[in-house]
C-alpha positions as CSV (number, residue, x, y, z in Angstrom):
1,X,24.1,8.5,3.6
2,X,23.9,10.6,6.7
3,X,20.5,13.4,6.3
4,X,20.5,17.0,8.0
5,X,17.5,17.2,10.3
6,X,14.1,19.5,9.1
7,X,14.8,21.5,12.5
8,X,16.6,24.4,14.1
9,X,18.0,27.1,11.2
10,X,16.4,25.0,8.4
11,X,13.2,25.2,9.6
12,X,13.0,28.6,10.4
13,X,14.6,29.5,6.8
14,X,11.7,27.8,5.5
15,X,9.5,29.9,7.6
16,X,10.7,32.9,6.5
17,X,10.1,32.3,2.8
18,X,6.5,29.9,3.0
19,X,3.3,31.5,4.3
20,X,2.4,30.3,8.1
21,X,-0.5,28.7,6.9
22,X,1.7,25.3,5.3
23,X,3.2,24.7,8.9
24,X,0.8,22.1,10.2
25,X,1.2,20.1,13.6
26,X,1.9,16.7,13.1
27,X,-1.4,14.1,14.1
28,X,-1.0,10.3,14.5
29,X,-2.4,10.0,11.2
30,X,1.0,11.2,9.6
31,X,3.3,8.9,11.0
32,X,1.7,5.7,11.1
33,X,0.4,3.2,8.3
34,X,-2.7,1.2,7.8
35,X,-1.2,-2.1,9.2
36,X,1.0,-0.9,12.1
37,X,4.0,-2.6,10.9
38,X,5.7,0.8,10.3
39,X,5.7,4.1,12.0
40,X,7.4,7.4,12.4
41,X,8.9,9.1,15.1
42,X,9.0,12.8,14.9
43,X,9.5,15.6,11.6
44,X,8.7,18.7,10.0
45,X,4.8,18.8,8.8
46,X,4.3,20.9,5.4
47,X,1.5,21.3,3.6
48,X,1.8,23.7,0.4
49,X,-0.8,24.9,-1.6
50,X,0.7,25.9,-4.9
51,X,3.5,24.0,-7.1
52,X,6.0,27.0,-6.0
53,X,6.2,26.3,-3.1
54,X,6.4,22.6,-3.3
55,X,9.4,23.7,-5.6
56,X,10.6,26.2,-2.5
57,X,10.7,22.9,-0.3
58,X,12.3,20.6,-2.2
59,X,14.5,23.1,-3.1
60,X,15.6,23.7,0.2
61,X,15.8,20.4,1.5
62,X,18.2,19.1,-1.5
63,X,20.5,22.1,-0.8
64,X,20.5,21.0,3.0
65,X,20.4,17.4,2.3
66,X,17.1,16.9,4.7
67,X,14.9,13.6,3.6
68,X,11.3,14.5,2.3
69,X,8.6,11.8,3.0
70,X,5.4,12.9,0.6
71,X,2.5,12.3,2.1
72,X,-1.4,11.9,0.5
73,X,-4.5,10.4,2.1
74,X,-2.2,7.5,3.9
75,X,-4.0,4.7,2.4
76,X,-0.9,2.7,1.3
77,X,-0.6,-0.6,3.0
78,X,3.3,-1.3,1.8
79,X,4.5,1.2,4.7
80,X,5.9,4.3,1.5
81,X,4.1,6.9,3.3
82,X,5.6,6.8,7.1
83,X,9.2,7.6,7.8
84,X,10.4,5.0,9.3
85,X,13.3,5.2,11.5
86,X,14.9,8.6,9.7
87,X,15.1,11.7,12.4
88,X,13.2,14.7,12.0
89,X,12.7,14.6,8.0
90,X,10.1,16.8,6.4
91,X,6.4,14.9,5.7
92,X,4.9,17.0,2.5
93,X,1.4,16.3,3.1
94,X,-0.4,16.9,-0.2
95,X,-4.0,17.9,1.5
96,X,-4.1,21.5,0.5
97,X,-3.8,21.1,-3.3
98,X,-7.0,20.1,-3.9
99,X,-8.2,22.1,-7.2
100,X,-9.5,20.9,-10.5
101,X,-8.2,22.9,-12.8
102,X,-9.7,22.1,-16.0
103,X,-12.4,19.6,-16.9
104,X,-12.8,19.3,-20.6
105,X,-15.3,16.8,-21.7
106,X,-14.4,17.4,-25.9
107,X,-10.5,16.6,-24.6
108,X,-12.3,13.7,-22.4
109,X,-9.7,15.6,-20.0
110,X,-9.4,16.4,-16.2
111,X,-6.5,18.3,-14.9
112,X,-6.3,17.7,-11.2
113,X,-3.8,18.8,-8.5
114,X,-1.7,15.9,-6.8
115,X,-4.3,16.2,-3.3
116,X,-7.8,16.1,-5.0
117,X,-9.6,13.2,-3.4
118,X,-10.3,10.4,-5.8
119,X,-13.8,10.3,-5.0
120,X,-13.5,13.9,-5.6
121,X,-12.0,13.6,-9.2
122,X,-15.0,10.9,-9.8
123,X,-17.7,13.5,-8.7
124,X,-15.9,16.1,-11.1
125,X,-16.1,13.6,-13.9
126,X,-19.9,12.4,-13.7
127,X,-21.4,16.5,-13.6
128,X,-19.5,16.5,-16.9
129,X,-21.3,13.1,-18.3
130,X,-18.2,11.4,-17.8
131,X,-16.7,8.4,-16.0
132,X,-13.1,8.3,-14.7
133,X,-13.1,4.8,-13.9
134,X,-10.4,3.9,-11.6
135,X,-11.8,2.7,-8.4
136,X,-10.7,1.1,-5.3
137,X,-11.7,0.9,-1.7
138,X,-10.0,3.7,-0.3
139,X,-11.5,6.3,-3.0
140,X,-13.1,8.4,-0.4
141,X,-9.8,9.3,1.4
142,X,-7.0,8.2,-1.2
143,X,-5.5,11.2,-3.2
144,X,-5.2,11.9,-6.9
145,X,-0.8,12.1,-6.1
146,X,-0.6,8.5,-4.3
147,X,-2.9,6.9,-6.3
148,X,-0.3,7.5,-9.2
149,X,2.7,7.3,-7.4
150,X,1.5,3.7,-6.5
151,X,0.0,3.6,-9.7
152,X,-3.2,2.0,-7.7
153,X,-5.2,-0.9,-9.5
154,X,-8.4,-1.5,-8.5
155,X,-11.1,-3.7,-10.1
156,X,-11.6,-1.7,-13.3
157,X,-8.3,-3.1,-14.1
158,X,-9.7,-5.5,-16.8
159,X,-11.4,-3.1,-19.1
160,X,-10.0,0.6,-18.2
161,X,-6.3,-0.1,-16.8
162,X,-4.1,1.2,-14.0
163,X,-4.0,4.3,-12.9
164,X,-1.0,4.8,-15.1
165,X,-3.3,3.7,-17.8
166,X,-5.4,6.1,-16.8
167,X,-3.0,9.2,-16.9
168,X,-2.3,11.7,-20.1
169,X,0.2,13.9,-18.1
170,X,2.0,14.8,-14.9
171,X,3.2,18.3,-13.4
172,X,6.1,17.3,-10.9
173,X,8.8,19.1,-9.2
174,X,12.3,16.8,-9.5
175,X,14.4,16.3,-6.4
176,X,16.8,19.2,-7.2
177,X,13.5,21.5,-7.2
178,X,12.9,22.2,-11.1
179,X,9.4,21.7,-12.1
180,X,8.8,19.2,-14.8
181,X,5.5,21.0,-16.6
182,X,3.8,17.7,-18.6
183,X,0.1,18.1,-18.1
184,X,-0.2,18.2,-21.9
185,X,-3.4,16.3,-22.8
186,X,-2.2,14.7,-26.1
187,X,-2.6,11.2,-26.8
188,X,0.4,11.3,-29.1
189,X,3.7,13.1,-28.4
190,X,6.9,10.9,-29.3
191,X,9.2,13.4,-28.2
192,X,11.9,11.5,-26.2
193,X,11.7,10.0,-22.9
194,X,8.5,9.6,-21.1
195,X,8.8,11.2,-18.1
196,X,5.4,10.5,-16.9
197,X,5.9,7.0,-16.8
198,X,8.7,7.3,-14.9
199,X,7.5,8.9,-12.0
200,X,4.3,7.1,-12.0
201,X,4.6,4.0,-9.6
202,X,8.1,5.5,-8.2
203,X,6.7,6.4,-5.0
204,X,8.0,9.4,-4.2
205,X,11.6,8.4,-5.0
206,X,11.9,10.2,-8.1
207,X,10.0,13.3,-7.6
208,X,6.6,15.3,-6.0
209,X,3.5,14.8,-8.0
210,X,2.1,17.6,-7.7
211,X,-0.9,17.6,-10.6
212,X,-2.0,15.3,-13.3
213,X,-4.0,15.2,-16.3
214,X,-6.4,12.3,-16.3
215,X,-8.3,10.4,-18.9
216,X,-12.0,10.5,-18.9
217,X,-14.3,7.9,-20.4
218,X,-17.9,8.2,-21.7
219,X,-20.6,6.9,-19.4
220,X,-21.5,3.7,-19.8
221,X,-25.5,4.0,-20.3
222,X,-26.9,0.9,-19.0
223,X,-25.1,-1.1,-16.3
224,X,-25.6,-4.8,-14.9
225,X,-23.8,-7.1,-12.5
226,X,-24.1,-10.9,-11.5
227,X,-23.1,-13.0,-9.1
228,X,-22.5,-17.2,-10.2
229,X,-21.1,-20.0,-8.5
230,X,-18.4,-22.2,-10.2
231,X,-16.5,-24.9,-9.5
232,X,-13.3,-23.6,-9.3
233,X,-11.0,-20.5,-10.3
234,X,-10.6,-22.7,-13.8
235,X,-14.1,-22.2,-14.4
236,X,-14.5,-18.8,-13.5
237,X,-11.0,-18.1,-16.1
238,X,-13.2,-20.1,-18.7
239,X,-16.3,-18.4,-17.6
240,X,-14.1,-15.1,-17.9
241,X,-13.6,-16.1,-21.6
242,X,-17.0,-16.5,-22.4
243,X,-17.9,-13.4,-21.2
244,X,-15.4,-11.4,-23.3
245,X,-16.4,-13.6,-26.3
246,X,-19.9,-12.6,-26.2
247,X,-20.0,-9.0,-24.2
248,X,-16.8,-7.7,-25.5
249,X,-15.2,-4.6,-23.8
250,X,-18.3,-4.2,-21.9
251,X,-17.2,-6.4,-19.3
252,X,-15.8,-3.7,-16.6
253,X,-14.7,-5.9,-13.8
254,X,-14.5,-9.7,-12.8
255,X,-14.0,-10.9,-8.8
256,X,-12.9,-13.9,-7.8
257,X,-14.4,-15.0,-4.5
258,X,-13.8,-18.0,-1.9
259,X,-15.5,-19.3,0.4
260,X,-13.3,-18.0,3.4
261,X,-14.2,-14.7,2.8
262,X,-17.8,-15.2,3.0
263,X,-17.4,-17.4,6.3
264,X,-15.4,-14.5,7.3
265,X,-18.2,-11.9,6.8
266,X,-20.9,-14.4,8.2
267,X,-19.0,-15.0,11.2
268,X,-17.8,-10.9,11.5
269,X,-20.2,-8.9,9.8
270,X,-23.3,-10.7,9.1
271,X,-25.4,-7.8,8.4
272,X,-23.8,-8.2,4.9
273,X,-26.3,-10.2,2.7
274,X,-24.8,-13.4,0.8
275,X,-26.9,-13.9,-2.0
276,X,-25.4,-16.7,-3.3
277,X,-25.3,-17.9,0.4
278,X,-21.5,-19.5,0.8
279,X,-20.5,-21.7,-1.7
280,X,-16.7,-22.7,-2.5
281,X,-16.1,-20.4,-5.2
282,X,-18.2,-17.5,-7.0
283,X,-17.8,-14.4,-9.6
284,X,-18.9,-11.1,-9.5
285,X,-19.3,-10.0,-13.1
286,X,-20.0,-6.2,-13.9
287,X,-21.0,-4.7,-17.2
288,X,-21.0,-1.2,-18.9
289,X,-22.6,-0.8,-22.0
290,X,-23.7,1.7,-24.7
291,X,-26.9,3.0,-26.0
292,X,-27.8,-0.6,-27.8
293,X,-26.7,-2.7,-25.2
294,X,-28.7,-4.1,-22.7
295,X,-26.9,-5.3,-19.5
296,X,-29.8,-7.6,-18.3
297,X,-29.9,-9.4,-21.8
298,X,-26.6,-9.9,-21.8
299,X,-25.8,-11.5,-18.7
300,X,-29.0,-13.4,-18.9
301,X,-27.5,-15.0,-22.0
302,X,-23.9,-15.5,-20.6
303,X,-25.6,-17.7,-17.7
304,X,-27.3,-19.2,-20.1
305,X,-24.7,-20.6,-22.3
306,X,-22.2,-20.9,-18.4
307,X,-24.5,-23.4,-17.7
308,X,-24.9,-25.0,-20.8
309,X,-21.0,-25.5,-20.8
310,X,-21.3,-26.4,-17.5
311,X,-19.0,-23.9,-15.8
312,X,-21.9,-22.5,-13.2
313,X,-24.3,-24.5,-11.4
314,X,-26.0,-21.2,-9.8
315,X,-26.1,-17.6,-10.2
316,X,-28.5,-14.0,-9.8
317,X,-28.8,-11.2,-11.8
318,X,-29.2,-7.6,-10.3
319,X,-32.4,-6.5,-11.0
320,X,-31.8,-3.1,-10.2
321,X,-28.8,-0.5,-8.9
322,X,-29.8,-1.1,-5.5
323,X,-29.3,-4.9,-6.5
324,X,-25.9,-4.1,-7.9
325,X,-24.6,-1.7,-5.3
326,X,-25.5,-4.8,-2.8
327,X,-23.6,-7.6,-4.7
328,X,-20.5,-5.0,-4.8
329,X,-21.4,-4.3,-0.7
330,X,-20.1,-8.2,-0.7
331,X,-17.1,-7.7,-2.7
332,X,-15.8,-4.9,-0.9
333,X,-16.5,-5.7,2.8
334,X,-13.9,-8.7,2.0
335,X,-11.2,-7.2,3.3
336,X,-13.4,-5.3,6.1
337,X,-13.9,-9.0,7.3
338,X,-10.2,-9.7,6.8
339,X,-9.3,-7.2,9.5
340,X,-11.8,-8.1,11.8
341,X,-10.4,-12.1,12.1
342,X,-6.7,-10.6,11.6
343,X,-4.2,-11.8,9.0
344,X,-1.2,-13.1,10.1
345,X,0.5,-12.6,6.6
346,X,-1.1,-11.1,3.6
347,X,0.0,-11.0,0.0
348,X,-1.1,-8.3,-3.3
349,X,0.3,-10.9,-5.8
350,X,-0.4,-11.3,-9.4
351,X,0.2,-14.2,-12.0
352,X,-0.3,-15.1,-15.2
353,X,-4.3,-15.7,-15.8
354,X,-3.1,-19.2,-16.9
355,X,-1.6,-19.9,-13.9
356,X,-3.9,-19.2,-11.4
357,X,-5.6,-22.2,-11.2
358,X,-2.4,-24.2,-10.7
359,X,-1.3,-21.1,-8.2
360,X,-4.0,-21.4,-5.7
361,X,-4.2,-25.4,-6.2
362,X,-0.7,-25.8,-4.4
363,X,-0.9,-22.7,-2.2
364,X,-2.5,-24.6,0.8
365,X,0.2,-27.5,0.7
366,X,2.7,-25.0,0.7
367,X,1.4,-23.3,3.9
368,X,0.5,-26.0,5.7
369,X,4.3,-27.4,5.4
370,X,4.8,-23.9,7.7
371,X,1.7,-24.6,9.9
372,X,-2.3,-25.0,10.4
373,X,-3.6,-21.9,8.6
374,X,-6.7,-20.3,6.9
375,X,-6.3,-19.0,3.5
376,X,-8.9,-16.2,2.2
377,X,-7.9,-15.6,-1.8
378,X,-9.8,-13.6,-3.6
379,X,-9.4,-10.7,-6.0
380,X,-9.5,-9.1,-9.6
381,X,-9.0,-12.4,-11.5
382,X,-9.5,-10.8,-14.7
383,X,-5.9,-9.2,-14.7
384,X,-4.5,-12.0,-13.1
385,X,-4.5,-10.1,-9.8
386,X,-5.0,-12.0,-6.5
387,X,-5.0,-10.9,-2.8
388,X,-3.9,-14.2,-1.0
389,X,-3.9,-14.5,2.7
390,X,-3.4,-16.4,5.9
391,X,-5.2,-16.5,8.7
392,X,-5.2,-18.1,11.9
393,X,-7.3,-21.1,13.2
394,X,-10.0,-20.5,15.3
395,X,-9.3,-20.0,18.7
396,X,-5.3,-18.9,17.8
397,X,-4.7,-14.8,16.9
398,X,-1.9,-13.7,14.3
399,X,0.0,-12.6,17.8
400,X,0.2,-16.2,17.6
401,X,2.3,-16.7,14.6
402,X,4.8,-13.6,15.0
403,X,7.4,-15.8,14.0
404,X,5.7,-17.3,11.3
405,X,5.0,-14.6,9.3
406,X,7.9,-14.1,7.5
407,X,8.0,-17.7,6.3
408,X,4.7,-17.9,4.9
409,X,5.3,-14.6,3.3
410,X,8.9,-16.0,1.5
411,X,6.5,-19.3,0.8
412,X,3.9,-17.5,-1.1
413,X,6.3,-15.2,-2.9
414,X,8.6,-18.0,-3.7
415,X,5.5,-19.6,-5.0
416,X,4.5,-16.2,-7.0
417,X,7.6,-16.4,-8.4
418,X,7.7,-20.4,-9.5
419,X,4.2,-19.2,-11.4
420,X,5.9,-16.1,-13.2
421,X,4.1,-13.9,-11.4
422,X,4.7,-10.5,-9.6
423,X,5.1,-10.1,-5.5
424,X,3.5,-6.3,-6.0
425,X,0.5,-5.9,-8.2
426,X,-1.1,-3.0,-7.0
427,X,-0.1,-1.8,-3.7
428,X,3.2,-1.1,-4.6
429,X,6.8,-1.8,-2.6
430,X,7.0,1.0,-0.6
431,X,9.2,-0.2,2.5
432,X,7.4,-3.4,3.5
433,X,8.9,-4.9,-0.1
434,X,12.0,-3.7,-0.3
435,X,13.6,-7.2,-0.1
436,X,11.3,-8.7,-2.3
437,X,12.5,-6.5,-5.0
438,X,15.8,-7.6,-4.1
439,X,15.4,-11.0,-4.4
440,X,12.6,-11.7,-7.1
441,X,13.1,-9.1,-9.6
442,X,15.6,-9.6,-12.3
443,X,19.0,-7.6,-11.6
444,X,19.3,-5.6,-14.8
445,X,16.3,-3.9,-14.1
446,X,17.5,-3.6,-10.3
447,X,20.9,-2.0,-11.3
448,X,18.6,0.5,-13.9
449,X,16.5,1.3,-11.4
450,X,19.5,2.5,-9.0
451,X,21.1,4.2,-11.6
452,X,18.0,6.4,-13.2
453,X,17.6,7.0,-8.9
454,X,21.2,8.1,-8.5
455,X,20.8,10.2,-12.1
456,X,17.8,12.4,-10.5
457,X,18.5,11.7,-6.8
458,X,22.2,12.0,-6.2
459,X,21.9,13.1,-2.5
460,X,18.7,10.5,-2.0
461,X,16.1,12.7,0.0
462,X,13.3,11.5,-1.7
463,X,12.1,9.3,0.5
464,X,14.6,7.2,1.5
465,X,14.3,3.7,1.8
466,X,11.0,3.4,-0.4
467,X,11.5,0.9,-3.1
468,X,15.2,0.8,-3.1
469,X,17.6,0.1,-0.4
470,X,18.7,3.2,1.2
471,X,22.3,3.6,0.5
């Protein structure tokens, strides 16, 4: 479908009805992604500050039949934020609605517009003794309206949810420019269709986000984490078991780590302390508890019996926050090693927790039929989530193995698939995935998908080419 360009008379009508101050000039930053792979070309900047005139915009550009690309803290690594190769389409940059409206701690409540910082929302949460427990790398920069349009994991996944999980309501303005007003707080409301659901994870492609109503937890009061070896990710699933047997829900997250990624962070970033040092496979656990739990008991106890049954051979037990906040400094500089050694193909999978073992057993035979790789997997094994990737040899560069990317990443997938898994866990599809939806996801849902987008959609400006083909 051919789209009007967001220049000449259009723009200027939308300058005589929007105050100068949501013209912005466009930086690098708007048109490019994460990875590189995509990147835009040229378009009309906008960045409203009120739900009006996020309304006035869309309104306009459905009535014109100009593409709208939304925009948030351009964290997404699955290429939904950048334009691609569409001419001159409007980018709605979400970076002046940045209120909290409403913090309710009786509610466990927080109403927050759709460009509110995630670290921001966080803050918000803890002056009001209250946790809002999604977290994920990019928290410092990613905003409140991507997070849910990707509906973002992170490694609270395993006690708290995703962030759609983690979401009571949604304001949105539709693609024809009506305002869907949802930021009702209630925990039960069975009164037809949930729309909220529907335009959390769409991406943009259903509708602006342009405020939500998020779900607060209490604080836990006492917090622990550990670090053990095992012998494999069949251990750590059993050692995963264990822990929920005897800790319960207080068991916030659970990370799988190889040994590739702490050779990569010896070899790139060795000011990171490996306290385990680099053995094949280890587990970060962390804990939350209440007022009668006590976090050191607790995993002092679970090593204890782990080793009893065998399934660790080593471990260490944060002895204070600092201690925790430097086991987690491992976890998270990961993928800050990743991009130093440079992946030639990487992969935001998920399988059944069953399968995993059996997943990352045949992974490397499967790869090398392609070529001589390194393979760094890692990730949020408690919800079955793994980030599996390939790396050059040393001595070769991904520039190297251009044309080998797209085999390994069909291999993997394929391989995802074989396991019943998912080729988008928490990153979303955005444009990079497009195909893989295509091909992996079962056609009755494909054809659904199409038809709720052509229902709410029909002229397809909301950003085209995200998730679904463009037509």
């Amino acid at each position: 479908m051919p789209f009007a360009p967001a220049n000449g008379a259009f723009a200027e009508t939308l300058r005589a009805t929007l105050p100068p101050a949501t013209f912005r000039t466009i930086e690098p930053r708007h048109i490019e992604e994460p990875r590189g792979r995509w990147a835009g070309t040229d378009g009309l900047l906008l960045a409203p500050a009120t739900t009006g005139e996020v309304a006035t915009i869309i309104r306009a550009a459905s009535e014109a039949g100009v593409p709208v690309i939304p925009y948030g803290g351009g964290t997404g690594l699955v290429g939904g934020q950048v334009s691609g190769d569409l001419a001159t389409p409007i980018i709605l940059s979400m970076e002046r609605m940045t209120r909290i409206r409403s913090v309710d701690a009786t509610e466990n409540a927080l109403v927050a517009e759709a460009g509110v910082i995630l670290q921001t929302v966080q803050d918000a949460a803890a002056d009001a003794d209250r946790l809002f427990p999604l977290s994920i790398a990019a928290q410092g920069s990613a905003r409140i309206g991507g997070i849910l349009s990707t509906n973002a994991g992170g490694v609270n996944v395993l006690r708290y949810g995703n962030a759609r999980d983690l979401c009571l309501g949604i304001e949105a303005v539709l693609p024809d420019g009506s305002i869907l007003n949802g930021l009702s707080p209630l925990r039960k409301n069975n009164t037809g269709y949930d729309l909220r659901h529907l335009l959390v994870g769409a991406e943009g492609t259903l509708g602006v986000i342009t405020a939500a109503t998020l779900k607060l937890m209490p604080r836990p009061v006492g917090t622990g984490a550990a670090m053990m070896v095992v012998s494999d990710p069949a251990a750590a699933l059993d050692l995963l078991n264990l822990a929920r047997d005897r800790i319960g829900e207080g068991v916030s997250a659970f990370e799988l780590i190889g040994r590739m990624g702490l050779d990569f962070l010896a070899e790139t970033m060795p000011e990171v302390r490996l306290p385990l040092g680099q053995p094949q496979w280890s587990v970060l656990i962390d804990l939350g508890l209440g007022v009668s739990g006590d976090p050191q008991a607790a995993l002092e106890g679970l090593f204890e019996a782990a080793l009893d049954r065998g399934l660790v051979s080593d471990g260490v037990i944060a002895q204070s926050e600092a201690q925790r906040a430097e086991f987690w400094a491992v976890r998270e500089s990961i993928p800050l090693g990743n991009r130093k050694i440079g992946a030639v193909s990487s992969h935001d999978i998920s399988v059944p927790l069953a399968a995993i073992p059996g997943f990352i057993a045949k992974g490397p035979g499967v790869i090398a039929k392609i070529g001589n790789f390194r393979i760094n997997c890692f990730g949020h094994v408690g919800d079955g989530n793994l980030h599996y990737n390939v790396f050059p040899v040393p001595g070769r560069s991904r520039s190297d193995h251009e044309d080998d990317r797209d085999a390994i990443k069909a291999a993997v997938h394929d391989l995802v698939a074989e396991h019943g898994g998912s080729v988008s866990a928490e990153h979303g599809v955005g444009r990079l995935k497009v195909g893989d939806l295509e091909r992996y996801v079962d056609p009755t849902k494909l054809a659904a998908m199409r038809a709720i987008k052509d229902a709410l959609d029909p002229k397809g400006i909301m950003n085209p080419g995200a998730v679904l083909r463009q037509k």
